[in-house]
C-alpha positions as CSV (number, residue, x, y, z in Angstrom):
1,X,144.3,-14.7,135.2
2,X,146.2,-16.2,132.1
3,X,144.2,-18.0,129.9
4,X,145.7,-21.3,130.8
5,X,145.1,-21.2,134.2
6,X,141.3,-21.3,132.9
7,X,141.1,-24.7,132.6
8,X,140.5,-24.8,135.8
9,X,137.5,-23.6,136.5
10,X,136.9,-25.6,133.3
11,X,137.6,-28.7,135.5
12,X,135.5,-27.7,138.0
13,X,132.4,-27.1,135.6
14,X,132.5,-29.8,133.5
15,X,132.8,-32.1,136.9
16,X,130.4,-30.2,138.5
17,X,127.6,-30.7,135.4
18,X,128.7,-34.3,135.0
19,X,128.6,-35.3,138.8
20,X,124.8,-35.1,139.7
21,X,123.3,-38.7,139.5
22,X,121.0,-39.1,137.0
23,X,120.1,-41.5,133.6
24,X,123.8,-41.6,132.3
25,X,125.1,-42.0,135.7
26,X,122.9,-45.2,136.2
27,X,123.6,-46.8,132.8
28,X,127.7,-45.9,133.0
29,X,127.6,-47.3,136.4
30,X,125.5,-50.7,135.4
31,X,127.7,-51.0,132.5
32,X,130.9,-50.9,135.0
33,X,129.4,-53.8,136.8
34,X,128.3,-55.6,133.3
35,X,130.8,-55.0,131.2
36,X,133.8,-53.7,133.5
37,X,135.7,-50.2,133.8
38,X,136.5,-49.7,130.2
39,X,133.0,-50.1,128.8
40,X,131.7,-48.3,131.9
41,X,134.3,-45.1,130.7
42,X,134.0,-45.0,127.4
43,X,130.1,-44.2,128.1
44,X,131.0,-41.6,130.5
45,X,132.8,-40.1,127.8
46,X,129.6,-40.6,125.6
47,X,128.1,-38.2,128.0
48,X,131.4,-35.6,128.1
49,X,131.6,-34.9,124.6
50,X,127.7,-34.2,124.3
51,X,128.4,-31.8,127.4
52,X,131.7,-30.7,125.4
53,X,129.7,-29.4,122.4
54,X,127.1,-27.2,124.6
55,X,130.0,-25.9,126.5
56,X,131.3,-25.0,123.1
57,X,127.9,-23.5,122.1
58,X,128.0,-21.4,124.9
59,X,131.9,-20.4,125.2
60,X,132.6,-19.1,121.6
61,X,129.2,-17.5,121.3
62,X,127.5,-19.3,118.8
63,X,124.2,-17.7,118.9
64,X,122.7,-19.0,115.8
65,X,123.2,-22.7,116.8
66,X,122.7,-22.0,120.6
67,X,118.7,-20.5,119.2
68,X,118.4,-23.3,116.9
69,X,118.8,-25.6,120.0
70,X,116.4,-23.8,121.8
71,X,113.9,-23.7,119.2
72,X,113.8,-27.5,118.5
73,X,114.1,-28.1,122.5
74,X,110.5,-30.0,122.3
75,X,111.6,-32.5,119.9
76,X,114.9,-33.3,121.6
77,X,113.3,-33.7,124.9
78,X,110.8,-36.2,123.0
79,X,113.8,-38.0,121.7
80,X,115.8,-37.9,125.0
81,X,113.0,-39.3,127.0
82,X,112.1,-42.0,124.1
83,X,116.2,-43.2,124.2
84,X,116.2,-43.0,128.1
85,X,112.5,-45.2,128.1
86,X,114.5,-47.8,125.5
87,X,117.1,-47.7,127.4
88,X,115.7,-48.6,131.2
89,X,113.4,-51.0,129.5
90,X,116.3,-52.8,127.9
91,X,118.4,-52.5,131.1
92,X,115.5,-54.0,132.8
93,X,114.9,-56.9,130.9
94,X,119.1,-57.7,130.5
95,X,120.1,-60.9,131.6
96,X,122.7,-59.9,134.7
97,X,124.0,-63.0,134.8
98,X,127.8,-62.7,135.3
99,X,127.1,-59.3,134.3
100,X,126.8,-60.0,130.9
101,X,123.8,-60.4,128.8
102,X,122.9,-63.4,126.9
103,X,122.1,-64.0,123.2
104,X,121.5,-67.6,121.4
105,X,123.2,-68.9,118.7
106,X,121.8,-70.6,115.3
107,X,121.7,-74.1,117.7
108,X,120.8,-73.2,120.9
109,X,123.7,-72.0,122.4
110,X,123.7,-69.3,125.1
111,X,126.8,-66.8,125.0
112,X,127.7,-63.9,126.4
113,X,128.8,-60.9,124.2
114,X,129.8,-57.4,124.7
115,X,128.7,-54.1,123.1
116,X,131.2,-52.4,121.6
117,X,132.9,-49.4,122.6
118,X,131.4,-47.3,119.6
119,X,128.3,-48.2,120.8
120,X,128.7,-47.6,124.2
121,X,129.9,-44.0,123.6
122,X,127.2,-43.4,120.8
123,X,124.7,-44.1,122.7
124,X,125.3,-41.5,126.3
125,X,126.4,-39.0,123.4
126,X,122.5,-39.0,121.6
127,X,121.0,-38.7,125.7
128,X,123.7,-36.1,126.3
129,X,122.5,-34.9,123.2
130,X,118.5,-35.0,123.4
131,X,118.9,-33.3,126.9
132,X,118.9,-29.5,126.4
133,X,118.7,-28.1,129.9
134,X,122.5,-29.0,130.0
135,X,122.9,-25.5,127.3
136,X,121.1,-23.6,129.9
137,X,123.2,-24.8,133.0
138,X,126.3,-24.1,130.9
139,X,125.1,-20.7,130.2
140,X,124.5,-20.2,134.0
141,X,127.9,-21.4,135.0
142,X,129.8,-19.6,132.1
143,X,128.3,-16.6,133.3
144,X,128.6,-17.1,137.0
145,X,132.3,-18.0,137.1
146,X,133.2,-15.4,134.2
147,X,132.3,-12.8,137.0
148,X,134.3,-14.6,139.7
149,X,137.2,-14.6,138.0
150,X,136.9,-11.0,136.3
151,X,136.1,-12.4,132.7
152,X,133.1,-11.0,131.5
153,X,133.4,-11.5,127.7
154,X,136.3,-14.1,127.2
155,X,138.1,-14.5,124.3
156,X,138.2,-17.4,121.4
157,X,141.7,-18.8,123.5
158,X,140.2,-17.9,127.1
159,X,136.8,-19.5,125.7
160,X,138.7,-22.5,124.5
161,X,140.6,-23.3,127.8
162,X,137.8,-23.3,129.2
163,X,135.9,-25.9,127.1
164,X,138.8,-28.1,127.4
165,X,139.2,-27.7,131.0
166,X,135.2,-28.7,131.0
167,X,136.0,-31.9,128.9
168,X,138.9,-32.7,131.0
169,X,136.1,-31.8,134.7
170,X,133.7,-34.4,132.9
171,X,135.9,-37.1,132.2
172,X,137.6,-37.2,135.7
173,X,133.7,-37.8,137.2
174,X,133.5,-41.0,134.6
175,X,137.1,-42.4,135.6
176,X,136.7,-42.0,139.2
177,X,132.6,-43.2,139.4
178,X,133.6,-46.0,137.4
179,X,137.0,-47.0,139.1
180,X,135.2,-47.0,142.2
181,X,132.6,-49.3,141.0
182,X,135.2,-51.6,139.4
183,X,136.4,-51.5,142.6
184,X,133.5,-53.5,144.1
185,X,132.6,-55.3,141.6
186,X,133.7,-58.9,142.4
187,X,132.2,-58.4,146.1
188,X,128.5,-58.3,144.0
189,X,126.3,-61.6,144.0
190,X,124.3,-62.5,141.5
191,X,121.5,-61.8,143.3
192,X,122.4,-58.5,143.7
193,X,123.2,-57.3,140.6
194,X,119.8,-58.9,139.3
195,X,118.6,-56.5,141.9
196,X,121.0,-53.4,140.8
197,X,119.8,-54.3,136.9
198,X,115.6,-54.1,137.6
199,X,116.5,-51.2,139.9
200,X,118.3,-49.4,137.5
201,X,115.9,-49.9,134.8
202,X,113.4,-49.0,136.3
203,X,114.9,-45.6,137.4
204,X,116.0,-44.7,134.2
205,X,113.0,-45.7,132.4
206,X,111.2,-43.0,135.2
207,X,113.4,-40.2,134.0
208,X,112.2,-40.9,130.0
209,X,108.6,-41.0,131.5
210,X,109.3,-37.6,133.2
211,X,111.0,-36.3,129.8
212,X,108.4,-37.1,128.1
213,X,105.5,-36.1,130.5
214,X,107.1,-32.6,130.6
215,X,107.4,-32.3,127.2
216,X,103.4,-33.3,126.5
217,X,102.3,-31.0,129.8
218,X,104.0,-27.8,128.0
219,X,102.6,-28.8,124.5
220,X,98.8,-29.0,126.0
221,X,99.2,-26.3,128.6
């Protein structure tokens, strides 16, 4: 297979990886609704470029940093489940009204503001980050499809299609989950998204709990 054509298994990995709904999903898919398509993106792509630098980890063989992972998995997880318990609890107690939330000024004022982009991407890149499990499943599926297509031990070029094909597989999920959502988003009540808000938080604050449950059950086990 020339190496080009490697970005497309790429595509399908990085899609596959990202696609699963989950923590980020909820909070890229709330922010959509909040914020609109653009903020919504921009955290998907949080999430792909955490998922970019384990498929990196994995494709150009970079033991030393792949074992250093590993061996501080514990305190990721703790931070991963800490960020996704902020996060739901925050997402909770957000004001949806008009899908934005509120803040007061100096005289009383209520206004509606934003996060920024920056932000929005900084923060799906640390949960990306502070979930490990993600270097194992690239591992599995580097391996898997390296056999399917006759690849066994790629090279840096080969390796690096890849990588870019699975940066390219992630942020097709985050365009299309959020264009669909924009696509519905004037068709949402209020009542609703107040609804779609608690629900959300909730969940996400149950997968920090289960993080950090899993984390504590290994560490006194």
């Amino acid at each position: 297979m020339s190496s080009v054509l490697l970005v497309l298994p790429g595509l399908l990995i990085g899609f596959l990886v990202a696609a699963p709904i989950g923590p980020i999903n909820l909070i890229c898919m709330r922010r959509t609704l909040a914020y609109g398509m653009l903020t919504g993106f921009v955290s998907g792509l949080g999430a792909a470029m955490g998922d970019g630098i384990f498929a990196a980890i994995i494709g150009f063989g970079l033991t030393a940093i792949r074992h250093w992972i590993e061996g501080f998995s514990q305190p990721l997880q703790i931070a991963g489940g800490a960020l996704l318990l902020g996060f739901g609890t925050h997402t909770y107690l957000a004001d949806p009204l008009q899908g934005r939330d509120i803040k007061f000024t100096g005289n009383g004022d209520r206004v509606r503001s934003n996060p920024s982009l920056l932000r929005s991407f900084a923060s799906t890149f640390a949960i990306a980050l502070g979930n490990p499990a993600t270097l194992f499943a690239f591992a599995a599926l580097f391996t898997g499809f390296g056999g399917f297509i006759g690849i066994a031990d790629p090279t840096l070029a080969q390796a690096g299609f890849v990588v870019a094909g699975i940066l390219c597989g992630s942020a097709l999920w985050w365009l299309t989950i959020t264009m669909i959502v924009s696509a519905y988003h004037d068709r949402i009540s209020d009542r609703v998204m107040r609804i779609i808000t608690h629900v959300s938080g909730v969940i996400i604050s149950l997968f920090g709990i289960g993080m950090l449950m899993h984390v504590l059950l290994k560490l006194f086990h």
